[in-house]
C-alpha positions in Angstrom: 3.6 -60.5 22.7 1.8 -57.2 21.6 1.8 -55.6 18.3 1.8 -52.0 18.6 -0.6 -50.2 16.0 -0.2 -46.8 15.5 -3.8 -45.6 13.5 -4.0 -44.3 9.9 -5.2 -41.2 10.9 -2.4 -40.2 13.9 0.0 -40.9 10.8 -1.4 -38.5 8.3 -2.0 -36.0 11.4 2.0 -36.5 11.6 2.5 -36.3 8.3 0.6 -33.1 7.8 2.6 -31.5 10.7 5.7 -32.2 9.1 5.0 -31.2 6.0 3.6 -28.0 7.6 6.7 -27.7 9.4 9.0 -28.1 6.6 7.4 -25.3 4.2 7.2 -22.7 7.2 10.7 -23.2 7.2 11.3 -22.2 3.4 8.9 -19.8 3.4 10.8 -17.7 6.7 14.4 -19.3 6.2 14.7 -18.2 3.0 14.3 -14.7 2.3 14.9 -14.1 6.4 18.3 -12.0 5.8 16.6 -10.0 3.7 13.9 -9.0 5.7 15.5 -8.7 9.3 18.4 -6.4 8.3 19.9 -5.3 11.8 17.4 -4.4 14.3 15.1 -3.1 11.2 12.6 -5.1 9.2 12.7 -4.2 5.3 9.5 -5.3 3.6 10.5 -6.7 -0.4 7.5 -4.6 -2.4 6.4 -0.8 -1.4 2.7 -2.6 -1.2 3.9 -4.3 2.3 4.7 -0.7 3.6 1.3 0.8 2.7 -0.5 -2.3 4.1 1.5 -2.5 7.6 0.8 1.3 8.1 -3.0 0.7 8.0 -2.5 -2.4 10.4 0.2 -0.2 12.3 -3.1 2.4 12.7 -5.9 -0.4 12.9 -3.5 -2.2 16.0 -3.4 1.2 18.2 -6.7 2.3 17.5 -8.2 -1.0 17.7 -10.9 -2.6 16.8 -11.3 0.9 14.7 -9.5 0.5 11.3 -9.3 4.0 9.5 -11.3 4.9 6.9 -9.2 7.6 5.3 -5.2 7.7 3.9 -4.5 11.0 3.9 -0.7 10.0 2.0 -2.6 8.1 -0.4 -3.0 10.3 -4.2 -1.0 12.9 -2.0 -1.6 15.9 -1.5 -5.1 15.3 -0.6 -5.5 12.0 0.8 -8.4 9.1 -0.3 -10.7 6.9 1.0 -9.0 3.5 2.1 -10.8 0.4 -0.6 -9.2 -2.2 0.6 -10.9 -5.1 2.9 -9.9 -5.1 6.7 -10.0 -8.6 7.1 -6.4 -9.0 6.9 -5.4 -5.8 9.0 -8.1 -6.9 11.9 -6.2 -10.1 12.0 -2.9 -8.9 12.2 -3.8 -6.2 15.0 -5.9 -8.7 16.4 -2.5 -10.7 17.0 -0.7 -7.9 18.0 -3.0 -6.2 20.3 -3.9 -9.6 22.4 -0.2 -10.6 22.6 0.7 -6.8 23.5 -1.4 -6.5 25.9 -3.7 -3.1 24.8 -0.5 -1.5 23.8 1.4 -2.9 21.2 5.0 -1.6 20.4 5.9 -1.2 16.5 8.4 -3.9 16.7 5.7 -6.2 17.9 3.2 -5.2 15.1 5.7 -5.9 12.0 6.5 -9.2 13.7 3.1 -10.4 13.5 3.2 -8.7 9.9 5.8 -10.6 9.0 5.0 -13.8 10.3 1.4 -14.3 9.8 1.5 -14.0 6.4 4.3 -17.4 6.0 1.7 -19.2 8.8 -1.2 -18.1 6.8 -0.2 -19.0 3.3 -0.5 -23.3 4.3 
């Protein structure tokens, strides 16, 4: 009769993708009906906003990111300081899976999202 062995290392690779599983799940199950209210998607701090309308401009004018906010220190406007790392990767996302043209819906999906993938 044979002894089936499962190795060491397809265990922890199981384990690790369940435990992956299982916080993706908090992190998007918990404060879900607070962000997807209706057909809108309500960001929890005013920082979100001004972050996902330099991705929003970075995903339809990609791989250009802007280098100037004209709302920011209103009524003149200010150079954007922040690093584009994190914008390029959400419009990256958003601009591969919306083919060239991605719609705004698409955009704060993957704004949403990437974020609670990112964070393991």
């Amino acid at each position: 009769m044979a002894k089936f062995k499962i190795s060491p290392a397809l265990v922890v690779a199981l384990l690790i993708i369940i435990f992956f599983g299982v916080s993706l799940a908090f992190r998007i199950c918990g404060p879900y009906n607070n962000i997807f209210v209706g057909d809108d998607i309500k960001y929890t701090h005013n920082d979100a906003y001004f972050y996902m309308r330099l991705v929003d401009n970075a995903a339809n004018n990609f791989p250009h990111l802007t280098q100037f906010d004209p709302y920011m220190i209103y009524p003149g406007g200010h150079e954007v300081a922040s690093l584009p790392l994190y914008h390029w990767i959400i419009a990256f996302f958003a601009w591969v899976i919306g083919v060239g043209h991605p719609s705004q819906h698409l955009i704060d999906m993957i704004g949403v999202y990437l974020p609670a993938i990112l964070g393991h």
